[in-house]
Structures are given as C-alpha cells and as structure tokens.
N, C-alpha and C positions, 0 to 999 in steps of 0.2 A: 089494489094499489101496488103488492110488491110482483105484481105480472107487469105492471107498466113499468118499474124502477127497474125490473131485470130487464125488458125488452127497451127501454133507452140508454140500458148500460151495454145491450151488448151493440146496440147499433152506434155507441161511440166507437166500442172496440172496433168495429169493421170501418168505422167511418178514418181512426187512424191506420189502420192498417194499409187503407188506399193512399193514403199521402206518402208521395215519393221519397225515398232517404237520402239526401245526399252526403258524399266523400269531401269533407274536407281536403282540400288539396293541399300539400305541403308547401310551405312558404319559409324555408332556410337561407339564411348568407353565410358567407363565408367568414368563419373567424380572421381576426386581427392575427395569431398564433399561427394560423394557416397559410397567412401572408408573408410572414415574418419566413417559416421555414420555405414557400416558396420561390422568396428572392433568392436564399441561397442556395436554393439548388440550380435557380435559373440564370443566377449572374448580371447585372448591370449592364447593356453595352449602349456604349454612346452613338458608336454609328451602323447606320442600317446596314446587312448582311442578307444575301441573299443565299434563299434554302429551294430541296426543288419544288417544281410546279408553280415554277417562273411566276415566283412571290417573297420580296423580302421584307424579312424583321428588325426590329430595334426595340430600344430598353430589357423590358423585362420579357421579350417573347411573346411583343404582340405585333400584328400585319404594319408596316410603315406605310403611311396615308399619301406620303408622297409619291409623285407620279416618277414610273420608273421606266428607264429608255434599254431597248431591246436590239441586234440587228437583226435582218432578215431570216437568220437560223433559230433564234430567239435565243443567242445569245445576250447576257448580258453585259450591257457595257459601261464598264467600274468607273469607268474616269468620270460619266456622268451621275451616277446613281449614289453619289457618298454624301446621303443626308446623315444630319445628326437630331440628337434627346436631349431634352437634361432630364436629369431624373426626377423632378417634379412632374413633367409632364407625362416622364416614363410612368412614372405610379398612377398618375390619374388613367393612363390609356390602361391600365393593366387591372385596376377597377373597372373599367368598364366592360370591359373586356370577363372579366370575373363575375360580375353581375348577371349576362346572358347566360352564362355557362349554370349558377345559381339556379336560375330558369329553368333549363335542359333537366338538373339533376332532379330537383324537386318533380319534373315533371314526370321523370323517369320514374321514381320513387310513388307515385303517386299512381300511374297507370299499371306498377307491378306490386300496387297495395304493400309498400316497405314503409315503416315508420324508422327511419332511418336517426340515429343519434348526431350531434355536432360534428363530432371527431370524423365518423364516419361521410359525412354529406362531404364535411372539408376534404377528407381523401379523395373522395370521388372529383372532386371541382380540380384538385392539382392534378390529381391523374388525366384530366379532360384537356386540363390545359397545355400539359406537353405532348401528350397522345392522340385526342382529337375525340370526337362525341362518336364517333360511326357504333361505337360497341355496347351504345345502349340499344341501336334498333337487332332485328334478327334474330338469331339461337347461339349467338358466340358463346364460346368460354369462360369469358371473363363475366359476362350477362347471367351467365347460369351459372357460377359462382354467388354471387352477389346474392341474387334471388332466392338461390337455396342455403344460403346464411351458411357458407362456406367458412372455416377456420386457416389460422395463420398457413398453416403448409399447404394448405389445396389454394390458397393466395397465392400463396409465393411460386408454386408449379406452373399456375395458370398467367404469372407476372414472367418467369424463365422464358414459357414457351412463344414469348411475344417476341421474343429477338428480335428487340427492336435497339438493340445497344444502348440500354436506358435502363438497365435490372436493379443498375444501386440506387438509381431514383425510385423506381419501383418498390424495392425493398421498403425505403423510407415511406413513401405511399399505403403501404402496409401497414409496417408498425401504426401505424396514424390511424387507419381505419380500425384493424383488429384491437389494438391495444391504446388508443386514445392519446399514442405520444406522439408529442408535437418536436420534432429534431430531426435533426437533416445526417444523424450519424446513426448508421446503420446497427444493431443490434448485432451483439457478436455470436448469441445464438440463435443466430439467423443462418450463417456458415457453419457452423458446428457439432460436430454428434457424438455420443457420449460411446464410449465400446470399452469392450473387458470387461471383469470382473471387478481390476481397481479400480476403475472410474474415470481411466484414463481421456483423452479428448484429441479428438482426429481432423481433421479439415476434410471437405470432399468438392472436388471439382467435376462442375456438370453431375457425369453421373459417374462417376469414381470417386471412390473414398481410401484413404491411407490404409497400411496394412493389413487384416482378413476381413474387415466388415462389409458386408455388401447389400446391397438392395436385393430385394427379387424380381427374377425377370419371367414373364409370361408364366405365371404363380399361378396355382389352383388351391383350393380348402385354406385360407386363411380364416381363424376362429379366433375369435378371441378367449383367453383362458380363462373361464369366471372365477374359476378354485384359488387360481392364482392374483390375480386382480383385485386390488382394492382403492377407491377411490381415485386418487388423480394416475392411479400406477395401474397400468394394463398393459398383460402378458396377449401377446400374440403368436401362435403356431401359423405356419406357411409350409408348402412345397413349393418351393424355389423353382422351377423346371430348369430356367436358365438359356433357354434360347434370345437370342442376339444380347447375349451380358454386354452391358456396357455399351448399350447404343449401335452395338457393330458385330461381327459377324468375324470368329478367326478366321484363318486362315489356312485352317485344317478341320475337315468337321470332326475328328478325333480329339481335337482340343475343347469340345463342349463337355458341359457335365452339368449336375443337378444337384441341388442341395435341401435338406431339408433343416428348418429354420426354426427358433422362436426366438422373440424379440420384446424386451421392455422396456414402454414406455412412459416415459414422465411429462404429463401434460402441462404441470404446472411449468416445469425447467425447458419444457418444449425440447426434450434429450431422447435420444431412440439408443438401447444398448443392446446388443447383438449378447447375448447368454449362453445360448447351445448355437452348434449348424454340424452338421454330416452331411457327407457325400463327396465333396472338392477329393478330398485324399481315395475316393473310388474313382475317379474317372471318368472315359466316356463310357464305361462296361457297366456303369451305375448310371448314364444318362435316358433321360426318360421329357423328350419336349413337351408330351402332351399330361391330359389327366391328371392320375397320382393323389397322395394325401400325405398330411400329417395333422396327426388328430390328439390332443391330451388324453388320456384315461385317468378321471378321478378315482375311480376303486383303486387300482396298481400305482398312482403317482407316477405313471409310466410315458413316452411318446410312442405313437405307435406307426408305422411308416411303409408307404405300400409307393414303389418306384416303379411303376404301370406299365410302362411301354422301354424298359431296358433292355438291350442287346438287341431290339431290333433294326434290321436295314431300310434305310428309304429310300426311295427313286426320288433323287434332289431336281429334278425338274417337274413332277407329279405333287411330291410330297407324299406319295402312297408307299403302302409298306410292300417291302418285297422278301421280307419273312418275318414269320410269328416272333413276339417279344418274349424274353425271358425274364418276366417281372420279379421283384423282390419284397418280401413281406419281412419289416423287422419291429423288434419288439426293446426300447430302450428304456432303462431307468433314468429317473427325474438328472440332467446334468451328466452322465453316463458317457464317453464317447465310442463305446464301441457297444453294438447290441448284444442283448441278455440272447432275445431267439433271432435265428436267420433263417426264412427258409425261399428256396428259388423255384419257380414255377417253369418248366422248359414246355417251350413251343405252347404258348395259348395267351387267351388275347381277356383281359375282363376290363375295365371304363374304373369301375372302384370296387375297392374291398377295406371293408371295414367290422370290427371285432361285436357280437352282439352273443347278448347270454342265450344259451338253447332254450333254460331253465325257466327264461321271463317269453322267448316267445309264444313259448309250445305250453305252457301250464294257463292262459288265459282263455275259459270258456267260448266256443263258438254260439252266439246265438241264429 
C-alpha cells in the first residue's frame, strides 16, 4: 500500500511538473498624479502646430486628426492647417493616446521580466510620450539602464546623453521613476555637488564644475574604501589619468595632467565631496594617460600611488611611445598633501605596481 501511495505521489509530482507555467503579464495605467504633472510639463495648446516628419500636434502633444495640406516641397501650408482643441477633447485624446502607450510599457516590462512599481511605469509612459517608444526595442542606453535597475545618477547620465533638448523634463521623469515623486520641479540636488571639507556647494555644468572639484577622466583602479565606508557614506579612491578632462582636448598637450583622487559619498543626500586629490599642482611631468593606481592601505591608513606612464613621449598620431616612462611611486598619509616617500623609476616601463608583504608571500607552504 505505501509502494502504490509513493508511486501516485510521485507521478502527481511529474504529472505537475509538465503543466506549462505561465507569466502573468503586466497590466498597469497611468496614474491621475502622472497626468497632472504631465500637462504641465507639456502645456495646453489650442491650435494645432506643426513638428517635423511632416506631422502636426495639438492639445496636450497628441497627432492632430485633422487633414493637413502640404505644397509640392512638403512644405507646410499655415493658412490652411490652423485647426483648433478645447481642452476637453484635448484630455480625452491624451487618454488615449496614454492608454496605447500603458500597453507598450507593460509589454516592455513584461518581456524584460521587470515587476515594475506605479511611480515608476508612470515615468516610463511620460518619458514615451515626449520621446517616443523606439528605446524599448534594441540594446540602447536607456533600455539597459532600466533592465539593470540603474540608480538616480546612471538615470540622469543616460537622460543628459539624449540631447534631445528635454534634460529638465527628463530630470523630472526621473525623480518620478527613482524616487516616486510626482512634480514637475526639478530636485535641486539634482544640479548639485557637495566639495571641501566645510561642506560647501558648487554647481557643475555639463561636465565642469566650480572651483577644484573635478570628475575623473579615463580613470583606472577606482576601489571603494571599505575601512573607511560605512553605510549610506562611501569613500572612493581613483587615478584620475585625465585625458580629454572636460569633454575636450587642450590646446597644448603640456597642459594635461593626472590626478589621484578619493571621493565621498552620501547616497542618502545624493552629494559627492572631493576630500584629498594630488597631481594638478605636478603637471604634465606627473602626467600618466594610461594604467596607474591609487589604492588605500589599511595597515598605514596610507594612499599609496604609482603614476605609470609619466615623462613619457608619444607619437600623437600612433599614440605609441617614443621613449620609456619615468614612473612614480608615492606613499601618502591619510589627508596628507605632499608624500611621506617619493621614489622615480627612470627609463622602464611596468602596467602596475602595488605594495605586498614579502613576509605573507614567502612564509605560505608550497604543496
């Protein structure tokens, strides 16, 4: 008896185990909330306006239905084409219009297995509707953002790099997806970065920011400092390399230089503060485009910093070296800005160098 109880229990198990599972598909709308901050970003207009790809809108920035007259060049021609809305009907077309789009994301959402929250779906539907759906099919930016549950600043980078002259909408799109707020005014530490020691506050445009704080450009060994690090606060160490700082390229290649870096951040305040940096006041005789390091050392509470490919010459149309680097190895206390050791290595060439005990390599048994 219990050889037949086992052998119809297991042949339930296999019996479910064939029945196919399916995926609930996502069935989201758009909040009221998401309507509200949509109108105003998109404005009211009463009479239809013509955008390109010889297609004009009206109300709220949906296709006008009426028939629109063209000449032979497909120009359009104004005197005949000035249909109007009221905004009754403007809202209804902008429902509907909202609805398809509802659709699209859900469907999006559903084929890239995302359980997607309110806030968030709603972002995505107003971002569709000033931007257009193209960036859910493909490998775009914003797609692999999304997918890989990207945070507010890889948002906001991947919303910059759209140049589509729409960033402060975007922004707002943002805030909406990331943080669930529903308001058409842009967060002010959204523009904003925290530097110095007092805790001063800087504006940065593009990619410049006020006074000494700077980004890293073509960076190598960025760690985060665990010693230092706790909770929403993470210390970050970088070598800055610093080729094309700022988007662009001097004017003299003796105006490059290299920096090494650490930076803290406060995830809650979304604030980045610039703490130590070396190098700017060396030079380009300290500049180093490629490799390099900057590493913490918890025994010393030290920075320890190796500028890889310094003093060497390049052929600027190869980018090959045309003599050996004169790298530098330094050795800084916690905050420090000049190094405890210096030492310079002339004519030789190494990728990385970094500080290891003789004591721990050499004293562990070979088997």
């Amino acid at each position: 008896m219990k050889k037949r109880f086992a052998c119809a229990l297991l042949a339930l198990v296999l019996l479910v185990s064939l029945v196919p599972v399916t995926t609930m598909a996502a069935d989201q709308k758009i909040s009221e909330a998401a309507i509200t901050v949509l109108k105003q970003l998109t404005t009211f207009k009463k009479e239809c306006y013509y955008v390109a790809g010889s297609e004009y809108r009206v109300g709220y920035g949906t296709v006008c239905q009426e028939k629109h007259h063209f000449d032979s060049y497909g120009v359009p021609k104004v005197s005949e084409n000035k249909h109007t809305i009221t905004e009754k009907k403007a809202d209804a077309a902008l429902r509907t219009y909202l609805a398809e789009l509802d659709k699209k994301v859900n469907s999006f959402a559903s084929d890239n297995k995302l359980s997607l929250t309110q806030s968030q779906h709603d972002a995505l539907v107003v971002f569709s509707h000033g931007y257009g759906t193209s960036w859910m099919s493909g490998t775009g930016a914003l797609k692999t953002a999304i997918v890989s549950k990207a945070g507010v600043n890889e948002m906001l980078n991947v919303m910059k790099s759209l140049n589509d002259k729409q960033y402060n909408r975007h922004q707002v799109e943002v805030n909406m997806y990331c943080n669930g707020k529903y308001s058409n005014t842009i967060p002010s530490n959204f523009a904003k970065v925290t530097y110095d020691a007092n805790g001063g506050k800087i504006k940065c445009s593009g990619s410049k920011c006020e006074g000494e704080f700077d980004w890293t450009w073509t960076q190598h060994t960025a760690f985060k400092i665990d010693e230092k690090s706790k909770g929403d606060i993470i210390y970050v160490s970088a070598f800055d390399n610093g080729d094309a700082r700022g988007m662009e390229q001097p004017p003299l290649p003796e105006m490059k230089y290299s920096r090494s870096v650490v930076y803290k951040i406060d995830q809650k305040k979304m604030t980045v503060e610039q703490i130590w940096a070396y190098g700017k006041e060396r030079g380009h005789d300290w500049y180093s485009p490629v490799t390099s390091l900057t590493e913490y050392q918890a025994d010393k509470n030290s920075i320890f910093v190796y500028s890889a490919t310094a003093g060497a010459s390049f052929d600027m149309a190869s980018g090959a070296f045309t003599s050996a680097p004169n790298p530098y190895i330094e050795e800084f206390k916690w905050g420090a800005k000049e190094p405890s050791v210096e030492i310079q290595l002339k004519n030789c060439t190494g990728y990385q160098a970094w500080p290891f005990s003789v004591e721990k390599a050499l004293s562990q048994e070979v088997k």
